[in-house]
Structures are given as C-alpha cells and as structure tokens.
C-alpha positions as CSV (number, residue, x, y, z in Angstrom):
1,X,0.0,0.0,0.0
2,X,1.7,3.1,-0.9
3,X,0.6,5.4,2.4
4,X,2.3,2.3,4.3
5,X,5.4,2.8,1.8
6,X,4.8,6.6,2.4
7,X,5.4,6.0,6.0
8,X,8.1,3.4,6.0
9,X,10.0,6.0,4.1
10,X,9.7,8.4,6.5
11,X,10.1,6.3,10.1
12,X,12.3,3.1,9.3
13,X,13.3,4.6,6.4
14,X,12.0,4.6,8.7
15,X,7.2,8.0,8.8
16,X,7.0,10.6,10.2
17,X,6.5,11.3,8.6
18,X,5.3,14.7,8.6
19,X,2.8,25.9,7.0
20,X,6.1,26.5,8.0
21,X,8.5,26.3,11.4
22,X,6.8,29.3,12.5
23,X,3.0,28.8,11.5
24,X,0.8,26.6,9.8
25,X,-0.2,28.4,7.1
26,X,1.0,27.7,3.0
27,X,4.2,29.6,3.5
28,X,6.9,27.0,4.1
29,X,8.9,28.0,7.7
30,X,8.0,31.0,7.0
31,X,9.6,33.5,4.1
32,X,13.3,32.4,4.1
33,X,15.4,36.0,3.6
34,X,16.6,37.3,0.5
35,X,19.1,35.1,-1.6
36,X,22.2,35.3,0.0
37,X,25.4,35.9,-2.6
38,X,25.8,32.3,-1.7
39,X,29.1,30.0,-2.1
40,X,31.6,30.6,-4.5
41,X,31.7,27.3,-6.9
42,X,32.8,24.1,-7.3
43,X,31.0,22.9,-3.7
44,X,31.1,19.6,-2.3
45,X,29.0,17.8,0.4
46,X,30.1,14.3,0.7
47,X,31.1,12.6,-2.3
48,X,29.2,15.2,-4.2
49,X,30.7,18.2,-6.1
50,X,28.9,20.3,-7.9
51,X,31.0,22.5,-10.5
52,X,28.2,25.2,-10.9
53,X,24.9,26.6,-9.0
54,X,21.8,23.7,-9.5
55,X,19.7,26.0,-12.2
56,X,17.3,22.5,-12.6
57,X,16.5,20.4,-9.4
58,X,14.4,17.6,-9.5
59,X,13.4,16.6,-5.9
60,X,12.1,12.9,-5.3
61,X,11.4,13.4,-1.9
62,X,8.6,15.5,-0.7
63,X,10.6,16.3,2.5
64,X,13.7,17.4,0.6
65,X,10.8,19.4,-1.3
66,X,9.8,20.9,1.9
67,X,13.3,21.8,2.6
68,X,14.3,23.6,-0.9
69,X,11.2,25.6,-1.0
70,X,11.9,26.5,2.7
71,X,15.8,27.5,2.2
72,X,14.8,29.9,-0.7
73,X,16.1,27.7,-3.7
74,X,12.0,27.1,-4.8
75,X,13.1,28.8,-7.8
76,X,15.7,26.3,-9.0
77,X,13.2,23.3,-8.5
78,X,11.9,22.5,-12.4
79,X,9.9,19.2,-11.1
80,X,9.2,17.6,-8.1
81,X,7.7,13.8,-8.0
82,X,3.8,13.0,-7.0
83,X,3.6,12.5,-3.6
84,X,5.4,16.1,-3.1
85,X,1.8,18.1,-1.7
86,X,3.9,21.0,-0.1
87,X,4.2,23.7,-0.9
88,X,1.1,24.2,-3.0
89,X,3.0,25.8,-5.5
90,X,6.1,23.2,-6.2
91,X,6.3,21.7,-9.8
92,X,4.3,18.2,-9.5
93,X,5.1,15.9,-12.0
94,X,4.0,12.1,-12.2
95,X,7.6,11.5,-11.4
96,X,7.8,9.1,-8.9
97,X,10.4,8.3,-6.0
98,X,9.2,5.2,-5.3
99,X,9.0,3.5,-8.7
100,X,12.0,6.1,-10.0
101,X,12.6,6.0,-13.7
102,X,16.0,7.2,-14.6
103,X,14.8,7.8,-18.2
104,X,11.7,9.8,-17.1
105,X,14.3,11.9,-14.8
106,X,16.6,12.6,-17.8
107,X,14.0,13.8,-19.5
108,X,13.3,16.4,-17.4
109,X,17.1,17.4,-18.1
110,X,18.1,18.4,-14.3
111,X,21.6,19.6,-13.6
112,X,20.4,18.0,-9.9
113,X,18.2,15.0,-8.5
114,X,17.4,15.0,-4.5
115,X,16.2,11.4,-3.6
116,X,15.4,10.3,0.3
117,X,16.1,6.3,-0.9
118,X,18.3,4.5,-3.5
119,X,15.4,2.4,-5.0
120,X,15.9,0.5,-7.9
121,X,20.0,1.6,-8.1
122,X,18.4,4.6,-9.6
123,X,21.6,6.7,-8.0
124,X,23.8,4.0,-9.9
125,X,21.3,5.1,-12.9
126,X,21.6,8.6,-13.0
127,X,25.1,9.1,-12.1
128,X,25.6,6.5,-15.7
129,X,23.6,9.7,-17.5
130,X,25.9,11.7,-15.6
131,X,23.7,13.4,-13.7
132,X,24.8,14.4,-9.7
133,X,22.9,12.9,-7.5
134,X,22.1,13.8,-3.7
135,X,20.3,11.6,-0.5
136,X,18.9,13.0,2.1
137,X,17.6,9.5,3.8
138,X,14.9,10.2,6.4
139,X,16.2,11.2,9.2
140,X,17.0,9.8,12.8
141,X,16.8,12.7,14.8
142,X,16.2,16.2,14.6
143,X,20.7,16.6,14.1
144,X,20.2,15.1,11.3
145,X,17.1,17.0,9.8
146,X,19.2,20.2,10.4
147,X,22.1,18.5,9.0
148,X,20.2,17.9,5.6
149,X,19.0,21.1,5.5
150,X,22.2,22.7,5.7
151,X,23.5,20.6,3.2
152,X,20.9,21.1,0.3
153,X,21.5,25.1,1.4
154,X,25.4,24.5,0.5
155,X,24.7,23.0,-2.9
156,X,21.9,25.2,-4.0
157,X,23.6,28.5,-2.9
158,X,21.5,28.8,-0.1
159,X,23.8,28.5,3.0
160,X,22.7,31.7,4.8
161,X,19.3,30.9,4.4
162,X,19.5,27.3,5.5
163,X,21.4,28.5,8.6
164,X,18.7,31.1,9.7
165,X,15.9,28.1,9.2
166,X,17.6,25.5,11.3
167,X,18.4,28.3,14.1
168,X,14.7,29.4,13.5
169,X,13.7,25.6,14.2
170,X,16.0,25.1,16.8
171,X,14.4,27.8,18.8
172,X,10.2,27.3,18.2
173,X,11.4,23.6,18.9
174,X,12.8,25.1,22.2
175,X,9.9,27.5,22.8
176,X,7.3,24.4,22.6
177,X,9.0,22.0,24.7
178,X,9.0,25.3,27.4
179,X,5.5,26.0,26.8
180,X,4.4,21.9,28.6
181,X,4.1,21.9,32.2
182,X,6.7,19.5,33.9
183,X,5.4,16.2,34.8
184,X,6.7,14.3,37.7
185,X,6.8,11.0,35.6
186,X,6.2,11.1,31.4
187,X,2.7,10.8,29.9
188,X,2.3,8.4,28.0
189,X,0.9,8.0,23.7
190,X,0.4,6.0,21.4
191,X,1.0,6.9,17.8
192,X,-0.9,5.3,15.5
193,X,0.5,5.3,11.7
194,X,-2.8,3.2,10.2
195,X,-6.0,1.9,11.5
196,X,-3.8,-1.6,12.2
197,X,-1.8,-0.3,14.9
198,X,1.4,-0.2,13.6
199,X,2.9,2.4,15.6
200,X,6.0,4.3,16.9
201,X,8.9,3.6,19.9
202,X,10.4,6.3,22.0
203,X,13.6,5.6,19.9
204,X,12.1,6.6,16.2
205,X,12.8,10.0,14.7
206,X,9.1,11.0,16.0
207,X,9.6,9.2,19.3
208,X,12.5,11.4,19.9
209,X,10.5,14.5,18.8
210,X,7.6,14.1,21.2
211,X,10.3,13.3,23.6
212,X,10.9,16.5,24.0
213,X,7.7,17.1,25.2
214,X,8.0,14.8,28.3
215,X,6.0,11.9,25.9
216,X,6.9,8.3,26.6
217,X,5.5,5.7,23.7
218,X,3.1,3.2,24.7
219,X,5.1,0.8,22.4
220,X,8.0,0.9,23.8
221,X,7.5,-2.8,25.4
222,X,6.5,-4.2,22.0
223,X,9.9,-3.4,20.8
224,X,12.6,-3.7,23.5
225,X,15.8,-4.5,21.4
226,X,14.6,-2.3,18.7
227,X,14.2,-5.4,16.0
228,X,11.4,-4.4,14.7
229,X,12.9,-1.2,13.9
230,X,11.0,0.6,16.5
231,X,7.5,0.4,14.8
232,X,6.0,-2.5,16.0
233,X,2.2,-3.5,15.6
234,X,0.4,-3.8,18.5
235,X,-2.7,-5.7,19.3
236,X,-6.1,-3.7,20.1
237,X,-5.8,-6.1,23.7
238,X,-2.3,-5.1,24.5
239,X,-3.5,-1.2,23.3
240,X,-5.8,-1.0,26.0
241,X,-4.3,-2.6,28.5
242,X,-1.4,-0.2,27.7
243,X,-4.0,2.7,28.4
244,X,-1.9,5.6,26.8
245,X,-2.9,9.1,28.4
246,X,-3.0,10.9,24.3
247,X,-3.5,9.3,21.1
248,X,-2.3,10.9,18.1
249,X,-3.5,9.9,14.6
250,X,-1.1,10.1,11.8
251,X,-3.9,8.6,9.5
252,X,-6.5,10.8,9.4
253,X,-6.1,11.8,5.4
254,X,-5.7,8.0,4.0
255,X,-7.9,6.1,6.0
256,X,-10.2,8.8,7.6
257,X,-9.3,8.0,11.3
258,X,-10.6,10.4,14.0
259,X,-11.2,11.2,17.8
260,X,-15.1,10.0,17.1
261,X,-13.8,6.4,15.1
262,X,-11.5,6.0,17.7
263,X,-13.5,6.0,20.4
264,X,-16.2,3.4,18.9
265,X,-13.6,1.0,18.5
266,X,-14.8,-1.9,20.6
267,X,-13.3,-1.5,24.1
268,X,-11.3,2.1,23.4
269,X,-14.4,3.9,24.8
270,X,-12.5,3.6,28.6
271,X,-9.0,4.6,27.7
272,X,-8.0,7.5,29.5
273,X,-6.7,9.4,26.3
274,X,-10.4,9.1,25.1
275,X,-12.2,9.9,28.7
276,X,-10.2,12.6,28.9
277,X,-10.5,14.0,25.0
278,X,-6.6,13.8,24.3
279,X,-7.2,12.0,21.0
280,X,-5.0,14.4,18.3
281,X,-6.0,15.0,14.7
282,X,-2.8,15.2,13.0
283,X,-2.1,16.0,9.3
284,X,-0.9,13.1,7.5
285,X,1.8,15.1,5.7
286,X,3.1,16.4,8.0
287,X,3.3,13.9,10.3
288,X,5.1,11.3,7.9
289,X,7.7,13.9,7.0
290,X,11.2,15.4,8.5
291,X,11.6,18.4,7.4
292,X,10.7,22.2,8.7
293,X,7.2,21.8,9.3
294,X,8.1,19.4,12.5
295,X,8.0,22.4,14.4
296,X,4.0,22.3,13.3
297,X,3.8,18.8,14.5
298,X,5.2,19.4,17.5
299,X,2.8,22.4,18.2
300,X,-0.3,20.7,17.3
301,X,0.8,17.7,19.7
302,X,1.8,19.9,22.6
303,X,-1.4,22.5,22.0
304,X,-3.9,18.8,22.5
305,X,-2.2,18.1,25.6
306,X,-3.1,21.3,27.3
C-alpha cells in the first residue's frame, strides 16, 4: 500500500513522517530572507561536487521538497515527484520516488536529483547519465534534519538561508517543549501510523521529537531491542491494556481515522486518552515527513495536551 510505503519511508526509512517552522499556514517556515550571494563554486558535500549553481532540481522526496522551497532555492526546483503536496506551488510531475525511472528523470534534463532512498540503483542510474545525485535518507533525529537542510542550502547556494531556518527551528522547537508543564513522571501516547496499529517507539525519529515534550510511547515494550525497527504493531488487547494518556493519529487523510472512530472501536471507549479527549487530529503530511514543518507537528501535539 503506498501510504504504508509513504510511512516506512519516512520512520524506518524509517514516517514521520510529517505551514512553515513558525505557523501553519502555505508559507513553508515562513519566508526564508533574500538570496544570500551564496558559495563561491565548485562545492562539495560528501562525495558530491557540484561545478556550478543547480539551475534545474528535480526533488524525489517530498521532505527534501519541503526543505528547498523552505531554504529559498524554490526557484531552481523544475519538477518535483507526486507525492510532493507542499508547498502548494512546487512543480508536480507524475515523477515518482518510489518507482524512480532514470529515463523519465533525464528527461526532465536536471543539472540535480534530491532522492530520500536508493530504489531500484536509480543513484547508480543517473550518475551512468551523468547526472549528480544527492540523498537526504529520512532522518534519525532532529541533528540530522538540520544536518540535511544545511547541506541542500550549500549545494543550492542557499547556505545563509538554511542556517537562519535550522536556528529558527532550533528555537520554536525550544519554545514548545518550554511551553508543557513538567510532569513528575512522562505521559504516556500511542501513535498510530494506520488503522492496524502499527505504531512508533520512543527511539524513532518522531519518538524522539515528542520526547521533547516529556511523551513516553506506549510501544515501547513491543519493541525492546529495537528489531522491529522501532515500529511494531500492536494488538487492540495489548493497546488498551497499555492505556496511553494521548493518542495521536497520523492517518486521518488515508484512512479517515478520527477522535469520534477511535473511540467506537470496541473496548477504546474507557482509555483515558479518550475519557479525557486527548485523541490528536494530526495532518498526514506532515506527520510522515522530517523536514521544517516538524515544528508544526510538535505544536499541534503539545497545543492537544493542554
């Protein structure tokens, strides 16, 4: 099912998964500054050197979408692939990164091709048609997010901006985690990525987000040793016997979950979370996603605990 490869993309790939850093409205962390004069060329980031400034991207990844638009290089992006729903005003193509089709991409004749995954030895691909090739593989932790932004900001000529949007994130991310009330001992949440309870550990990308709210994962007994890659399926028994204080649905767009059908599901009427009306509404999108609008994520999860 393509949501579920959506979300394994994003959270063992991972999702999740998942407006801007400072709002959630259509402007993506909110208006990056003017261009900076940027680098002077040839640049390299990791095995990558690129001899001029990236006039043609083609980004495969919507987060790596997220994060061009975001740095101020939106300009320079010529075609993004389908599942890319942010910002509204981004190239879509019927490119796609998970079925990637180096002749499709050559097409579009990019002097640069941002992919989160090497599916299909499409890097192998490209870089045959001579065409420079960058990953940005979902993320493990928030270092790593900023990391990747920093990066695409070096080889667009973007490096100013990308600085000023990972301090920007750094400190809303900061400002959030303030905002909650100290707990004696963490609340606990489960995260549900589809209506068959595969869900996320304390040790995922998002598990270490809500972390930094004081959240503590349900889950994390379902996964001990991590071999299951920290998202494990739970069973509806072991789900409310686990009794999680917030619920947070990460599946409200693809399979139309929601505080009302959570709470006729047989024997989820007595969970505290529902009792107490801390079941979130998240945005799909966002929530399978690791780029700027995790700051939004957070907020909305933070904001339903109050």
């Amino acid at each position: 099912m393509q949501r579920r490869r959506v979300l394994t993309a994003l959270l063992t790939s991972a999702a999740l998964l998942l407006a801007g850093c400072a709002g959630g409205d259509n402007t993506p962390a909110g208006s990056p500054p003017s261009a900076s004069a940027g680098p002077a060329y040839p640049v390299s980031v990791g095995d990558l050197t690129l001899a001029q400034r990236p006039e043609r991207i083609v980004s495969l990844s919507p987060t790596a979408t997220e994060m061009l638009f975001a740095i101020g290089a939106g300009p320079q992006v010529t075609a993004v692939d389908d599942q890319s729903t942010f910002p509204a005003g981004a190239p879509r193509t019927d490119l796609s990164g998970f079925k990637p089709n180096a002749e499709a991409i050559a097409r579009k004749n990019p002097d640069l091709v941002v992919l989160s995954d090497d599916l299909n030895k499409i890097v192998d691909q490209l870089r045959t048609l001579k065409i420079p090739v960058f990953l940005t593989p979902s993320a493990r932790d928030l270092d790593q997010t900023y990391g990747e932004i920093e990066q695409l900001g070096t080889l667009t000529g973007h490096p100013a901006e990308a600085t000023a949007l990972t301090g920007r994130m750094r400190a809303d991310i900061d400002r959030i985690a303030a905002s909650v009330p100290k707990r004696t001992k963490p609340m606990t949440y489960y995260y549900e990525l589809d209506p068959t309870l595969y869900t996320v550990t304390s040790k995922t990308f998002v598990g270490s987000l809500l972390g930094r709210l004081g959240l503590k994962s349900v889950a994390d007994a379902a996964d001990p040793d991590g071999s299951k890659g920290g998202y494990p399926q739970l069973s509806p028994e072991a789900l409310v016997k686990a009794n999680p204080e917030l619920i947070l649905l990460a599946d409200t767009k693809c399979c139309k979950q929601s505080p009302a059908t959570v709470k006729a599901r047989t024997g989820w009427s007595s969970i505290t979370a529902v009792t107490s009306g801390k079941v979130i509404a998240l945005d799909d999108d966002i929530a399978s996603r690791w780029g700027p609008r995790v700051v939004d994520l957070l907020r909305s999860v933070a904001d339903g605990m109050s």
